[in-house]
Phi, psi and omega in degrees: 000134192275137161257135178293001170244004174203057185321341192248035184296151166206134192286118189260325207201170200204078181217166209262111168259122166323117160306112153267148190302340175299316177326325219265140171248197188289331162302341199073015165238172160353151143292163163299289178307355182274324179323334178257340154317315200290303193315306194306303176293313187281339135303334243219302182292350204264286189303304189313300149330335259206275214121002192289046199252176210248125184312188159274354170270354176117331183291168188165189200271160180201125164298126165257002153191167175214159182211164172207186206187107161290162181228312184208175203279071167320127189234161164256176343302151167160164199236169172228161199258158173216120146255137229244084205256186148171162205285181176297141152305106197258187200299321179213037150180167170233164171273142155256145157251178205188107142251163181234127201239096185313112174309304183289358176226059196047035192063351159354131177273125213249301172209152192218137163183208184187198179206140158274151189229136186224147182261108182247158181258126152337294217254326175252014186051029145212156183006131198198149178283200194282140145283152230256024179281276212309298163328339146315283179312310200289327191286297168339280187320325184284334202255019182281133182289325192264133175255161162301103168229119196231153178230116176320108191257150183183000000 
């Protein structure tokens, strides 16, 4: 599925994470927020791998907003697949999109959402640009035929 606010995504990282019976609220499905827990662990693995970490001065990547979109209930038992895409690069940030896809019900879309990560200076808390290893690596990635897929044990 294409996303209409970033039409041009290209799939970076892949990685399959356990459902714990803790995740699950009083409904008996997922809580809303582990979703984002979720996003948040397969970015965060995503930048590390990238190299995409906070300089010595402190500067780095920083969310400034995420949203998702449920689609069905993630229940446990059951693992959820996160796929890790993104977008064109601007000048001092890119977009990740992000779905989650139920293992156990064929890979089914479950939930879809992202985040923008904008490279902020440490010292005045704003906006600066990419640097231009990372703005490289984001380029690399977009024209890479193979995404990264690793799968989590926990």
């Amino acid at each position: 599925m294409i996303d209409q606010k970033v039409p041009d995504k290209k799939l970076v990282y892949t990685v399959t994470i356990p459902i714990r019976w803790g995740d699950m609220d009083a409904m008996g499905h997922v809580n809303n927020t582990v979703y984002f827990r979720y996003m948040e662990q397969a970015r965060i693995e995503w930048l590390t791998m990238l190299g995409c970490l906070p300089d010595e001065k402190g500067n780095g990547p920083v969310i400034v907003n995420a949203h998702c979109t449920f689609k069905r209930p993630l229940k446990y038992p059951d693992q959820v697949e996160v796929c890790t895409y993104i977008g064109d690069a601007g000048r001092s940030s890119f977009e990740t999109i992000q779905e989650m896809r139920s293992v156990g019900d064929g890979y089914a879309l479950y939930a879809e959402g992202g985040a923008k990560v904008v490279w902020v200076d440490a010292q005045t808390q704003k906006s600066t640009a990419l640097p231009d290893a990372i703005k490289q690596k984001l380029t690399e990635l977009k024209s890479a035929a193979k995404p990264q897929r690793r799968l989590r044990t926990v």
